[in-house]
N, CA and C atoms as an extended XYZ file, in Angstrom:
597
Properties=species:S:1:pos:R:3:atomname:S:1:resname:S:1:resid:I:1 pbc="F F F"
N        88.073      105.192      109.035 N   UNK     1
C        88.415      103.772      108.998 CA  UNK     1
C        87.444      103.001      108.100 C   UNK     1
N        85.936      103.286      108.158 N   UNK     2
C        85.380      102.590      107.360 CA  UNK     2
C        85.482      102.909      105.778 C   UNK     2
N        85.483      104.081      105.916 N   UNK     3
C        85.614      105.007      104.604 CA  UNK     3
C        86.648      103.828      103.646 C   UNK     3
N        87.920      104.306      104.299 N   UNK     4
C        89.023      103.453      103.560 CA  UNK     4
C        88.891      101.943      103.245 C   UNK     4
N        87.947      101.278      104.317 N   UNK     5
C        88.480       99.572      104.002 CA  UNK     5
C        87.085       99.910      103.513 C   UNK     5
N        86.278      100.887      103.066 N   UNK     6
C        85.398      100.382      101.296 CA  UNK     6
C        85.700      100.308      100.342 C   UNK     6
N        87.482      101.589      100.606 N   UNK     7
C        88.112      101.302       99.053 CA  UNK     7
C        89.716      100.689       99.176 C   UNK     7
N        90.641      101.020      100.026 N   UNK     8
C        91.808      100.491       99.393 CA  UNK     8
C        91.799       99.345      100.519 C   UNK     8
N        91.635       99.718      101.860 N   UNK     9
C        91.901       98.921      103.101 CA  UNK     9
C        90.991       97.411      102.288 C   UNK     9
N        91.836       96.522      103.313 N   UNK    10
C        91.171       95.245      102.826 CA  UNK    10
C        91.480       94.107      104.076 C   UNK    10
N        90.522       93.344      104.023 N   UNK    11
C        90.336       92.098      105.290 CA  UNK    11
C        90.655       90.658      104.642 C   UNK    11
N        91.112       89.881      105.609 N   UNK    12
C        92.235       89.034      105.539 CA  UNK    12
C        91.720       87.953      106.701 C   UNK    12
N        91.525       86.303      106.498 N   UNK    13
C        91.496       85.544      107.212 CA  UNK    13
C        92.340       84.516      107.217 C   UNK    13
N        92.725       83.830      108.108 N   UNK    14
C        93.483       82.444      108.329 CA  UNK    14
C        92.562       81.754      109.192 C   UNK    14
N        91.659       81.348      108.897 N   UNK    15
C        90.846       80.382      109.738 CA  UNK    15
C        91.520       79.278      110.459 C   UNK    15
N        92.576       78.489      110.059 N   UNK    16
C        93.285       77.735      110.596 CA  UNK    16
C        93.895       78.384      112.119 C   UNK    16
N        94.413       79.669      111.911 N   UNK    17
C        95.214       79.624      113.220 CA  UNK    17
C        94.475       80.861      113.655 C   UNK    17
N        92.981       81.287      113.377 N   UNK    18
C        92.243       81.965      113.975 CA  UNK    18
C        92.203       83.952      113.937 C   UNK    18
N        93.287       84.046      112.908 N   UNK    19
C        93.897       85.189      112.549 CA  UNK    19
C        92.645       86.275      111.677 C   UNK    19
N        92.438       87.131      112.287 N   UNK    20
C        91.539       88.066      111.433 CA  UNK    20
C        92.258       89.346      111.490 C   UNK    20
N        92.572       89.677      110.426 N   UNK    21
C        93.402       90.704      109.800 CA  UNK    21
C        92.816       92.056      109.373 C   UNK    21
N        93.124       93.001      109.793 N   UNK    22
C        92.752       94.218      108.641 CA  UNK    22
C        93.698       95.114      108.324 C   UNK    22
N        94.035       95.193      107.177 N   UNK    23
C        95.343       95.238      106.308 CA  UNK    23
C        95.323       97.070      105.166 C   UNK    23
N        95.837       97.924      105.539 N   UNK    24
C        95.823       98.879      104.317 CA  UNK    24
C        96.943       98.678      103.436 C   UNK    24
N        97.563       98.998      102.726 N   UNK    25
C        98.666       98.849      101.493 CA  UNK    25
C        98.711       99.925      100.712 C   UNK    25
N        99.369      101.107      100.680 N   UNK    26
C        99.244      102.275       99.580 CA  UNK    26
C       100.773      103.147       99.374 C   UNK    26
N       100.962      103.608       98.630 N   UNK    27
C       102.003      104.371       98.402 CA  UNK    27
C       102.461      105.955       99.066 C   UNK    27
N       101.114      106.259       99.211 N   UNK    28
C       100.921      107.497      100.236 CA  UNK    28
C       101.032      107.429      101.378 C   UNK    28
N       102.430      107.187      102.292 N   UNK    29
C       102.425      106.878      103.699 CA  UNK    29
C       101.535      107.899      104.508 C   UNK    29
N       101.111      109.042      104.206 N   UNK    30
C       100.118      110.189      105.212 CA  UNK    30
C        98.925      109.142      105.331 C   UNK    30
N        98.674      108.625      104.464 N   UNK    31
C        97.102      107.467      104.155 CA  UNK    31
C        97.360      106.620      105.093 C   UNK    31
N        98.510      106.115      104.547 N   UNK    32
C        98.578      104.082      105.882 CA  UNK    32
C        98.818      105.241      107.376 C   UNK    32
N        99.420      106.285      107.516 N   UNK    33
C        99.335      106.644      108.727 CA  UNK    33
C        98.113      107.096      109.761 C   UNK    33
N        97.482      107.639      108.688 N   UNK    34
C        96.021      108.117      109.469 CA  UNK    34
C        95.012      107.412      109.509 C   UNK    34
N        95.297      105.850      108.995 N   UNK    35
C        94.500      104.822      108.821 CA  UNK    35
C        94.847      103.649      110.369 C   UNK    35
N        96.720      104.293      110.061 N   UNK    36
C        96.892      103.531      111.311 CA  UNK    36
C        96.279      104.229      113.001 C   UNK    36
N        96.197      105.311      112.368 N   UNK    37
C        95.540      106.410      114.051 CA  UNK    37
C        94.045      106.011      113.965 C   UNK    37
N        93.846      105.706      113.482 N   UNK    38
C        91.830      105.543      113.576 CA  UNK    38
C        92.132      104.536      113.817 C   UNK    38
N        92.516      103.487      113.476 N   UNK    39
C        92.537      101.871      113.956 CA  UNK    39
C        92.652      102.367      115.136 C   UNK    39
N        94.178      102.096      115.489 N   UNK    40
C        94.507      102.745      116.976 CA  UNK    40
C        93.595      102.782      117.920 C   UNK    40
N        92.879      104.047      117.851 N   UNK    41
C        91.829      104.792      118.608 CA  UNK    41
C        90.860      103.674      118.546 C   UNK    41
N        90.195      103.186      117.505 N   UNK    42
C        88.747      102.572      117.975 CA  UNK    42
C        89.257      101.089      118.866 C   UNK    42
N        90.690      100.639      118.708 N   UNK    43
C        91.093       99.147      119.479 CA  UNK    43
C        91.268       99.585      120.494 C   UNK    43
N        92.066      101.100      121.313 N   UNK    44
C        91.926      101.305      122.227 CA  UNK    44
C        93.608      100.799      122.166 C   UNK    44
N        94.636      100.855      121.020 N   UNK    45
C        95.902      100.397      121.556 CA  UNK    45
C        97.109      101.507      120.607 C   UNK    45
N        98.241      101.505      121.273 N   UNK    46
C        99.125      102.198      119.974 CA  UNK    46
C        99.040      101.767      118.881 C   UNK    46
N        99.601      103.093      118.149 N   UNK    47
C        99.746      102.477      116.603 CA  UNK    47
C       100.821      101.525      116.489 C   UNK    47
N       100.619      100.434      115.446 N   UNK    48
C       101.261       99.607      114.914 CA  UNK    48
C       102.816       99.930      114.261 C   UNK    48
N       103.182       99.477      113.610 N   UNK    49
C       104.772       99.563      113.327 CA  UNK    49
C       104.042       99.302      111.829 C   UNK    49
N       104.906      100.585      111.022 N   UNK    50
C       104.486      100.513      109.292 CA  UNK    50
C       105.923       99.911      108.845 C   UNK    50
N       105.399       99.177      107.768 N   UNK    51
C       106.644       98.213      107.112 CA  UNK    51
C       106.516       98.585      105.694 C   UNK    51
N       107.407       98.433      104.847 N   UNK    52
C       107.576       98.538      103.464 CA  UNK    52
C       106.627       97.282      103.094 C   UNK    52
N       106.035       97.534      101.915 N   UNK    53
C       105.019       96.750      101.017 CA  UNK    53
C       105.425       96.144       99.676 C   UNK    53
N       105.122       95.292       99.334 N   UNK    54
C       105.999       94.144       98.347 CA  UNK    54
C       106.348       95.046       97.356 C   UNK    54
N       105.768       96.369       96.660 N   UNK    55
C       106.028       97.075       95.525 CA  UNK    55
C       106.812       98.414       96.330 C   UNK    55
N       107.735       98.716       94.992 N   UNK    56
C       108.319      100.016       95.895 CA  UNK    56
C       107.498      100.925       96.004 C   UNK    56
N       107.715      101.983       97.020 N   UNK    57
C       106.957      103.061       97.853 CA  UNK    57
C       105.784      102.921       98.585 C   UNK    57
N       105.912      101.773       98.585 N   UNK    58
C       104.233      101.066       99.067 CA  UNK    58
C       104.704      100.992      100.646 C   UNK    58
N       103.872      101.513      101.493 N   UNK    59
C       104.246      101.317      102.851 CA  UNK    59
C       102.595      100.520      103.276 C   UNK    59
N       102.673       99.572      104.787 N   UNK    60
C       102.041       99.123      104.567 CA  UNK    60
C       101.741       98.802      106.428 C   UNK    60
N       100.247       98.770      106.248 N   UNK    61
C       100.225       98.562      107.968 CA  UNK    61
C        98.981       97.484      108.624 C   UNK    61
N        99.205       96.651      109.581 N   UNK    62
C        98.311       95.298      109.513 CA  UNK    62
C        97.643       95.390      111.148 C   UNK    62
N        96.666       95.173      111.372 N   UNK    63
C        95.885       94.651      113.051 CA  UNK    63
C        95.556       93.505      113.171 C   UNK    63
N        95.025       93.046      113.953 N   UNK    64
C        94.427       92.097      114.435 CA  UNK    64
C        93.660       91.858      115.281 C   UNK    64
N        92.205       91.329      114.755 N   UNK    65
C        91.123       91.843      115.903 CA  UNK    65
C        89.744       91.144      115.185 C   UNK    65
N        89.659       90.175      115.640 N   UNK    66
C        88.122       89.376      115.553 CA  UNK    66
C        87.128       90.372      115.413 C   UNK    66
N        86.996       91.124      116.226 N   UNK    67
C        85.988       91.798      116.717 CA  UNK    67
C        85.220       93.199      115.557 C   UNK    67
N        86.601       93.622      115.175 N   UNK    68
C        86.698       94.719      114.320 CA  UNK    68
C        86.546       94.075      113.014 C   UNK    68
N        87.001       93.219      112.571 N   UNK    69
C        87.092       92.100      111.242 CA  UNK    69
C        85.215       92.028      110.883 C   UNK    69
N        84.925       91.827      112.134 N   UNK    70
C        83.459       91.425      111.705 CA  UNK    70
C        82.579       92.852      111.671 C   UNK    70
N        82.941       93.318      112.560 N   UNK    71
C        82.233       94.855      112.028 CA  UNK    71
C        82.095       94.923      110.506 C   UNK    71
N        83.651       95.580      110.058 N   UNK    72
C        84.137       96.099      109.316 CA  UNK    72
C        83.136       94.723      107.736 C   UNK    72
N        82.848       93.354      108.408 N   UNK    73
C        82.784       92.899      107.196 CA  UNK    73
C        80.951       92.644      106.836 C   UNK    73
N        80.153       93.514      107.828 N   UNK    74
C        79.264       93.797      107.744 CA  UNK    74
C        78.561       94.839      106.220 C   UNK    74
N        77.598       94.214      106.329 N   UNK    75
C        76.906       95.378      104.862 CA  UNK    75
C        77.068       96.869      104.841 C   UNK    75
N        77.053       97.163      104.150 N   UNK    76
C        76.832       98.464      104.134 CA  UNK    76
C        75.961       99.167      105.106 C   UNK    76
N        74.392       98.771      104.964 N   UNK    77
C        73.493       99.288      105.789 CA  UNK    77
C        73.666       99.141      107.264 C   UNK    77
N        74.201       97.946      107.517 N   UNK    78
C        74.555       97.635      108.657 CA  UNK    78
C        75.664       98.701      109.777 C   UNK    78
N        76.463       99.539      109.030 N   UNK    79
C        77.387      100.555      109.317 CA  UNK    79
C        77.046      101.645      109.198 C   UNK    79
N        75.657      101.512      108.346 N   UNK    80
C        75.272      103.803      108.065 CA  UNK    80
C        74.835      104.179      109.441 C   UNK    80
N        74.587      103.174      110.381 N   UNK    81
C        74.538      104.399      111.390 CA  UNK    81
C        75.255      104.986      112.163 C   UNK    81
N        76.584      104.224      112.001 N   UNK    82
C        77.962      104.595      112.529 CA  UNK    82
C        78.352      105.800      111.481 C   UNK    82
N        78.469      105.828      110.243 N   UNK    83
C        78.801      106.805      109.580 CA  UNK    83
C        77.773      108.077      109.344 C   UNK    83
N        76.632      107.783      109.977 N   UNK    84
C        75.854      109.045      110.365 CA  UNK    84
C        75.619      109.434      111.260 C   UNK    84
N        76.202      109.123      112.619 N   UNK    85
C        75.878      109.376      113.775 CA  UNK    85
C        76.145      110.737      113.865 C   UNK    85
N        77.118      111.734      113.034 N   UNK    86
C        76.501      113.065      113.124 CA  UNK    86
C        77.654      113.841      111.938 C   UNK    86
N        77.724      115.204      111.468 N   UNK    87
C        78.722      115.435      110.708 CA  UNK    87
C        79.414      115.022      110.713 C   UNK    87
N        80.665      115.577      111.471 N   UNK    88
C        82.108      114.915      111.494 CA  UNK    88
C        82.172      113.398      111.203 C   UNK    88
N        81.124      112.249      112.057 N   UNK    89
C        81.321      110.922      111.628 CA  UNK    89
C        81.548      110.834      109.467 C   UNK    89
N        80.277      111.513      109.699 N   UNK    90
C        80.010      111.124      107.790 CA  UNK    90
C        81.494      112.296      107.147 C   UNK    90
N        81.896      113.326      107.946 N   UNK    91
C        82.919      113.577      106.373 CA  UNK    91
C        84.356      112.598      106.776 C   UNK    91
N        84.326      111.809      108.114 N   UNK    92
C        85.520      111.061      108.180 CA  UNK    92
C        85.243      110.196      107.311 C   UNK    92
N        84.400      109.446      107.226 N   UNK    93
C        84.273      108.345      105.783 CA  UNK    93
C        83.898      108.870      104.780 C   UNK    93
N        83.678      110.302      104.155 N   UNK    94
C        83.575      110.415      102.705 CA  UNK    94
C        85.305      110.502      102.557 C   UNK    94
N        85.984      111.214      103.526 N   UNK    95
C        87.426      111.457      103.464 CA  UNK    95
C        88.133      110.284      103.397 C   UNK    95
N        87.904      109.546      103.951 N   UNK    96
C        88.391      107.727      103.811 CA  UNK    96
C        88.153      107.032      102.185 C   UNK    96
N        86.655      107.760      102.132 N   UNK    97
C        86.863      107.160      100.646 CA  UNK    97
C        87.353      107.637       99.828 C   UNK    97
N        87.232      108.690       99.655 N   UNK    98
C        88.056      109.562       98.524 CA  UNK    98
C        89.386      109.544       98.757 C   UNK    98
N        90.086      109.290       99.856 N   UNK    99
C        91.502      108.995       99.461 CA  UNK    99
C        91.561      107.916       98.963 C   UNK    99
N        90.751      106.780       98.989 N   UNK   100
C        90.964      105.265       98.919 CA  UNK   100
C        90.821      105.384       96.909 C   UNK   100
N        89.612      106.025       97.097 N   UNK   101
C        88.833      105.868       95.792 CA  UNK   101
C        88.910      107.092       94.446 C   UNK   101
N        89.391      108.440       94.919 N   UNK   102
C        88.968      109.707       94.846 CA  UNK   102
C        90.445      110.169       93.678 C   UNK   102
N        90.258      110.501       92.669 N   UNK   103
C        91.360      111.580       92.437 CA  UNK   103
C        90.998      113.084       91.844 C   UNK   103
N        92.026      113.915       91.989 N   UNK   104
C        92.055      114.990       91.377 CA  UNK   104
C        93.054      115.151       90.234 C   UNK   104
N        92.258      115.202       89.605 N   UNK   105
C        93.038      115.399       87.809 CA  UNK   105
C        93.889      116.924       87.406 C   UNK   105
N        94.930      117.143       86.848 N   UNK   106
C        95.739      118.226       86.780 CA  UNK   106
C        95.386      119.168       86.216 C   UNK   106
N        93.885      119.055       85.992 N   UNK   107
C        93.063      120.412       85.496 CA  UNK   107
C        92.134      120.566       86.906 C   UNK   107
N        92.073      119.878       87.874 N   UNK   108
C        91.518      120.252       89.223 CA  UNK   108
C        89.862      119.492       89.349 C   UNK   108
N        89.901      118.386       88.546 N   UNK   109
C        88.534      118.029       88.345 CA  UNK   109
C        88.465      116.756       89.788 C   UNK   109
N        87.443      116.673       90.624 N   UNK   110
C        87.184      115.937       91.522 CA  UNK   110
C        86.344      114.358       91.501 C   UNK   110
N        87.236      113.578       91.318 N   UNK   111
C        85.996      112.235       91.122 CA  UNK   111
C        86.577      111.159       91.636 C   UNK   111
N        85.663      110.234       92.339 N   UNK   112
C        85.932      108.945       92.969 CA  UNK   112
C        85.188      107.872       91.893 C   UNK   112
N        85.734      106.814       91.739 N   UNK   113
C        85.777      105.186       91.251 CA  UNK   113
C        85.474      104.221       91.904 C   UNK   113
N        84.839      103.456       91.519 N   UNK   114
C        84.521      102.715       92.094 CA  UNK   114
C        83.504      101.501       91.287 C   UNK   114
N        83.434      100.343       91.304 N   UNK   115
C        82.456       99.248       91.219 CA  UNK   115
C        81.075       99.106       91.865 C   UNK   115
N        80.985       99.402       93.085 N   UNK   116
C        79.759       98.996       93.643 CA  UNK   116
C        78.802      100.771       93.400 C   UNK   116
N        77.770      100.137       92.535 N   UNK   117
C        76.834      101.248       92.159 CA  UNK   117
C        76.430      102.011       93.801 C   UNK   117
N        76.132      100.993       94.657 N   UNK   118
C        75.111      101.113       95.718 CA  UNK   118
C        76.233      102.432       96.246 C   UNK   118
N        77.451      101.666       96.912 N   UNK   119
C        78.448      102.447       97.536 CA  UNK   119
C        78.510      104.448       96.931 C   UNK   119
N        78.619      104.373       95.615 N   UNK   120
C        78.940      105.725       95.107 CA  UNK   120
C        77.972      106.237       95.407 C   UNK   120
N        76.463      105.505       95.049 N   UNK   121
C        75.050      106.509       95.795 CA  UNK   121
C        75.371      107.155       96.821 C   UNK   121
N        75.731      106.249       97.519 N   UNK   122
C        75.333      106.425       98.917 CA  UNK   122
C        76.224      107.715       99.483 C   UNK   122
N        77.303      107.596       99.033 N   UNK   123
C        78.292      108.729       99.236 CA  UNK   123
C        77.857      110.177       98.514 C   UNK   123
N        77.629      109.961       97.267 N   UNK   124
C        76.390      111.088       96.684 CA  UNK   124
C        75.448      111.578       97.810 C   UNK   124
N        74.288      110.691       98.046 N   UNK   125
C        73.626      110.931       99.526 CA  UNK   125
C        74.489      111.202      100.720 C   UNK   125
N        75.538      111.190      101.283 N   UNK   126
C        75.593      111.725      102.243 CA  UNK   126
C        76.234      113.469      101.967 C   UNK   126
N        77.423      113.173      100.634 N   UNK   127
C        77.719      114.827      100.300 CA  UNK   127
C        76.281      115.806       99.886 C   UNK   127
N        75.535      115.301       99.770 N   UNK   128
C        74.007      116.465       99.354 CA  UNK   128
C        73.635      116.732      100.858 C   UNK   128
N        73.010      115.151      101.711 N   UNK   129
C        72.597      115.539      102.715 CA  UNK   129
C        73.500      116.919      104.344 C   UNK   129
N        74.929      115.912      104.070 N   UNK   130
C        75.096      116.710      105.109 CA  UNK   130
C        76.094      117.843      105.233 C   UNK   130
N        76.493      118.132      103.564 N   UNK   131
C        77.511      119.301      103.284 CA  UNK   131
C        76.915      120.185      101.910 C   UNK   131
N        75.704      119.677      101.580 N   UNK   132
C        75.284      120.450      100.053 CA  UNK   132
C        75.742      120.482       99.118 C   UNK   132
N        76.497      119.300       98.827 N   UNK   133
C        77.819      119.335       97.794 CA  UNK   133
C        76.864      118.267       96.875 C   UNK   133
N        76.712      119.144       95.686 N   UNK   134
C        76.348      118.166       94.455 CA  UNK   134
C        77.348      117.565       93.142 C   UNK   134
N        76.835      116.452       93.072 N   UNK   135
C        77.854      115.818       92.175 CA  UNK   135
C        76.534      115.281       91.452 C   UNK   135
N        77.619      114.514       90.171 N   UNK   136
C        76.965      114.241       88.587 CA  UNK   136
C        77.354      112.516       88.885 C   UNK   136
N        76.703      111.832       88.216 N   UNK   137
C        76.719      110.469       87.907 CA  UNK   137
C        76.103      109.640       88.826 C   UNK   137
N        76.513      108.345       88.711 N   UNK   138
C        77.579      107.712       88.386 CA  UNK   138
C        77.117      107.222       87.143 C   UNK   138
N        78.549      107.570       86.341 N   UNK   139
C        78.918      107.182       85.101 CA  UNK   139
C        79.731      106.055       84.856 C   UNK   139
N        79.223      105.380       83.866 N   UNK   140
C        80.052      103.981       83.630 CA  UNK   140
C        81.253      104.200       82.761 C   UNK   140
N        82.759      104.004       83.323 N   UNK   141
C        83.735      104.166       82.816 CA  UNK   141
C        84.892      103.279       81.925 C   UNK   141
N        84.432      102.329       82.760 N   UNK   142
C        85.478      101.435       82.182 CA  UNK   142
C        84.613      100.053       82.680 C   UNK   142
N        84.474       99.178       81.189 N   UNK   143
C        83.535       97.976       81.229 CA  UNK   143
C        84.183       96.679       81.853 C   UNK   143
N        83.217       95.729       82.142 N   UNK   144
C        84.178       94.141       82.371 CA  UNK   144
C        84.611       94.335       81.120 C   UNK   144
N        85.573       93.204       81.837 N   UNK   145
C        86.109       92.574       80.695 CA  UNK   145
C        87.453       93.178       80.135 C   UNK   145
N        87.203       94.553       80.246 N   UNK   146
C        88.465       95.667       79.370 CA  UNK   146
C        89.899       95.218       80.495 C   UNK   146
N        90.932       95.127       79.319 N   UNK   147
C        92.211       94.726       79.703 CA  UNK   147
C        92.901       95.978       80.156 C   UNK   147
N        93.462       96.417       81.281 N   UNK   148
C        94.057       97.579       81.963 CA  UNK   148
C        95.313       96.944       82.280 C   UNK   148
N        96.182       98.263       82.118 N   UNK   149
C        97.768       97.855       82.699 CA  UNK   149
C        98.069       99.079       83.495 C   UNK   149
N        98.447       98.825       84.469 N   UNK   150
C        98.979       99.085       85.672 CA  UNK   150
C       100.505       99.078       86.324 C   UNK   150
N       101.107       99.794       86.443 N   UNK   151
C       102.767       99.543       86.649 CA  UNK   151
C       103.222       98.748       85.621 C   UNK   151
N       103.026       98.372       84.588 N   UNK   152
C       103.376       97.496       84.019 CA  UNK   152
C       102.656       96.181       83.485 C   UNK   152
N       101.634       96.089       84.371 N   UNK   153
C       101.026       94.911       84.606 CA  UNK   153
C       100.143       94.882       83.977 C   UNK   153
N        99.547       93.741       83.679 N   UNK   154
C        97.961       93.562       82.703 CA  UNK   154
C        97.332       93.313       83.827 C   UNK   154
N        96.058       93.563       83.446 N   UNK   155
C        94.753       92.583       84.209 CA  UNK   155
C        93.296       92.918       83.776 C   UNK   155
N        92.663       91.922       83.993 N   UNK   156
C        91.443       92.424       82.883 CA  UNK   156
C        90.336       92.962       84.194 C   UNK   156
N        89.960       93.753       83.705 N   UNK   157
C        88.471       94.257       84.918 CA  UNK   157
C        87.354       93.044       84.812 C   UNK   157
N        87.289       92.919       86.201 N   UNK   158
C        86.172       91.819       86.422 CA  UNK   158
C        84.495       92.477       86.956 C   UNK   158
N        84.536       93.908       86.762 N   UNK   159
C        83.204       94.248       87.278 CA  UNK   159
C        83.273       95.728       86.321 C   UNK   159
N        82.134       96.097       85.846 N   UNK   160
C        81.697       97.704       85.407 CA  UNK   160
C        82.521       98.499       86.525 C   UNK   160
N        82.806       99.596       86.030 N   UNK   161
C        83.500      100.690       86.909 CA  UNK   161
C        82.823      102.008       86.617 C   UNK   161
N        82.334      102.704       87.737 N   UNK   162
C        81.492      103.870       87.890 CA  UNK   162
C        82.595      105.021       88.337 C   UNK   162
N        82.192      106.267       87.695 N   UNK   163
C        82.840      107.466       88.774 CA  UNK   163
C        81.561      108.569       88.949 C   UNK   163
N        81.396      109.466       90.164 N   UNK   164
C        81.096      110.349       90.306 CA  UNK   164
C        81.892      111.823       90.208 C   UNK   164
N        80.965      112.881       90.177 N   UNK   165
C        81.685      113.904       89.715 CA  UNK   165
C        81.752      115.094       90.743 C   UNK   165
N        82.357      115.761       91.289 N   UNK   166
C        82.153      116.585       92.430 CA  UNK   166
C        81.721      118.016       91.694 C   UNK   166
N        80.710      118.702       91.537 N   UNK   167
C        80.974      119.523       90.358 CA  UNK   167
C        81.423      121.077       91.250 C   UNK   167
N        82.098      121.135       90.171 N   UNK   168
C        83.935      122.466       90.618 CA  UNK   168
C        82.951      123.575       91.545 C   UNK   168
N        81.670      123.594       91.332 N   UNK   169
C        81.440      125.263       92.606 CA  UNK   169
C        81.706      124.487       93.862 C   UNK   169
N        81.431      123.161       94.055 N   UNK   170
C        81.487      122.982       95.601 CA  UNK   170
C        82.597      122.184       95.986 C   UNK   170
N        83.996      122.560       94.964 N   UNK   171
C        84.939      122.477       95.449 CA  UNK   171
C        85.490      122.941       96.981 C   UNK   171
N        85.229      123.899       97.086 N   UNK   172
C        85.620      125.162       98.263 CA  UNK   172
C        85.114      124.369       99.386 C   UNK   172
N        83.537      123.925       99.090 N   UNK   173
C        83.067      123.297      100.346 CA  UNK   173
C        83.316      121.683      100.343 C   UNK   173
N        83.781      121.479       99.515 N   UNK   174
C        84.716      119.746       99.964 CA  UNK   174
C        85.900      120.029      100.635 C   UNK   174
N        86.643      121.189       99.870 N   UNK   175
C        88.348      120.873      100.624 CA  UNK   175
C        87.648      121.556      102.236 C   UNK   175
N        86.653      122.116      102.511 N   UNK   176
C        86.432      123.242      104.118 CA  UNK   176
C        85.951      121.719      104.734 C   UNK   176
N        84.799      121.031      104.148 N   UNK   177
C        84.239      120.626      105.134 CA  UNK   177
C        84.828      118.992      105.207 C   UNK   177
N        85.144      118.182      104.566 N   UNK   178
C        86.161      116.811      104.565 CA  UNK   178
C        87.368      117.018      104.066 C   UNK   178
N        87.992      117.567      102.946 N   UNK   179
C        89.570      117.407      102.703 CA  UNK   179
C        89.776      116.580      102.397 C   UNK   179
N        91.219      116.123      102.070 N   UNK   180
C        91.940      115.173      101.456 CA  UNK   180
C        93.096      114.786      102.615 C   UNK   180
N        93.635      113.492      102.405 N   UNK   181
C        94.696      112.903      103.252 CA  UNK   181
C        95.895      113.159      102.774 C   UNK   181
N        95.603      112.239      101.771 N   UNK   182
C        96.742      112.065      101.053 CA  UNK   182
C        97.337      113.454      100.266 C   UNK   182
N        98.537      113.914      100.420 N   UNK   183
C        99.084      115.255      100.116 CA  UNK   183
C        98.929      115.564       98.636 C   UNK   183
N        99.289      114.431       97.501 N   UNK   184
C        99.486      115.187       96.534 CA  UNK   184
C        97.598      115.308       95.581 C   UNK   184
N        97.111      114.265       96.284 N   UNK   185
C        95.786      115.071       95.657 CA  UNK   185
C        95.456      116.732       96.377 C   UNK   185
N        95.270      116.358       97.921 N   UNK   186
C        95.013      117.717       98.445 CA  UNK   186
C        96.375      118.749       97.567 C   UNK   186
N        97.052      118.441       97.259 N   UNK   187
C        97.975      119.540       97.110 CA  UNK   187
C        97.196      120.382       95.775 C   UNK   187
N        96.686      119.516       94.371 N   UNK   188
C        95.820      119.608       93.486 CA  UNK   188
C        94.455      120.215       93.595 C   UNK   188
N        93.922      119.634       94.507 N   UNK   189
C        92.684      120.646       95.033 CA  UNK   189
C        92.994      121.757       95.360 C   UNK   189
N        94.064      122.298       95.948 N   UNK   190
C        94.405      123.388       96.733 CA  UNK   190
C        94.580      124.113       95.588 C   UNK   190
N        95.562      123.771       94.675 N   UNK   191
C        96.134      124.512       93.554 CA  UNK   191
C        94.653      125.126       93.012 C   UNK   191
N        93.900      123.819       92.239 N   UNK   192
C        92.645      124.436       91.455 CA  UNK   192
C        92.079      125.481       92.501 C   UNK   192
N        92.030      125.458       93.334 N   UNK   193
C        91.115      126.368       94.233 CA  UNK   193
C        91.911      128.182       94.452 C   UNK   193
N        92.816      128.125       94.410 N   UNK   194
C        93.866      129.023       94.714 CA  UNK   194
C        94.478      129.441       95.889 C   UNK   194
N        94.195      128.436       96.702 N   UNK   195
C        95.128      127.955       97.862 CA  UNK   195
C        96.506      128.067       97.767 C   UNK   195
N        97.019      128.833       98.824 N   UNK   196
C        98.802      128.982       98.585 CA  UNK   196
C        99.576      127.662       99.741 C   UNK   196
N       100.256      126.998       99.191 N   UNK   197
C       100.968      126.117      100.006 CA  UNK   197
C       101.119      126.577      101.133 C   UNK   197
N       101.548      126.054      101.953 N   UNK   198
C       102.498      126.350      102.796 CA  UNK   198
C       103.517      125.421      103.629 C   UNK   198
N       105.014      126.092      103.501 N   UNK   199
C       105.898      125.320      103.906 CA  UNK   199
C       106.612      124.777      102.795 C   UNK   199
């Protein structure tokens, strides 16, 4: 849960009618689903009802919860001890981010994006510390300012953009020890690795 609302998940206020929101939006319904089961679990209520999202294939799923809003809109440091409280905590949020943030390229190469320098460290530091997985960078990819199009769309980047690099021996021990959510990257990792589908 935290993993994700560092990269795609996003928070939402109406101060007027007291509404604190936390909102995912993605095209990969396996993502808004397992985003909606961790919500779930930490509110202590069923999952929510997923709705179609203003763009096609975009499915999309919303809470509501003061309580969680302010967690969630806490610093960084303020949350590492929730995301280190022991393995499993830290590869559920490297796995959160890398679906949020993370792709695998059709030659099998592993790297997450991102803006905030601090954030990619830190994820660097936890894949060394608590799975031995070394990566390269962060490298500056794409500058302010540069005009990107998207579905169609323009928009100019308003911050430097960094990626890290997962480097390919400790592939084996990313897909064993966190994995992927979302199917068609994991499906890509699997391939580079020589993983046989199944089903």
């Amino acid at each position: 849960m935290i993993g994700t609302e560092t990269g795609d998940g996003f928070l939402n206020v109406k101060a007027k009618s007291y509404q604190y929101r936390i909102r995912l939006r993605a095209v990969d319904r396996e993502f808004v689903e397992s985003f909606n089961q961790a919500v779930s679990k930490v509110l202590g209520c069923p999952p929510h009802r997923l709705w179609k999202g203003k763009k096609a294939r975009e499915t999309e799923v919303e809470f509501g919860s003061y309580l969680l809003h302010k967690f969630l809109s806490q610093s960084l440091d303020r949350k590492k001890a929730f995301i280190e409280h022991d393995k499993g905590c830290a590869s559920a949020f490297v796995r959160g981010f890398f679906d949020s943030e993370g792709c695998v390229s059709g030659a099998g190469k592993l790297t997450a994006v991102n803006s905030d320098l601090e954030l990619l460290r830190y994820v660097q530091e936890l894949l060394a510390k608590f799975f031995e997985i070394e990566t390269t960078g962060p490298h500056l990819t794409t500058m302010k300012g540069t005009i990107l199009t998207n579905r169609g769309k323009s928009y100019v980047r308003n911050a430097d953009c960094y990626d890290i690099y997962v480097r390919h021996r400790c592939l084996n021990t990313f897909h064993r020890e966190i994995g992927l959510t979302i199917e068609r990257k994991k499906t890509r990792l699997e391939s580079e690795l020589g993983i046989s589908q199944k089903g």
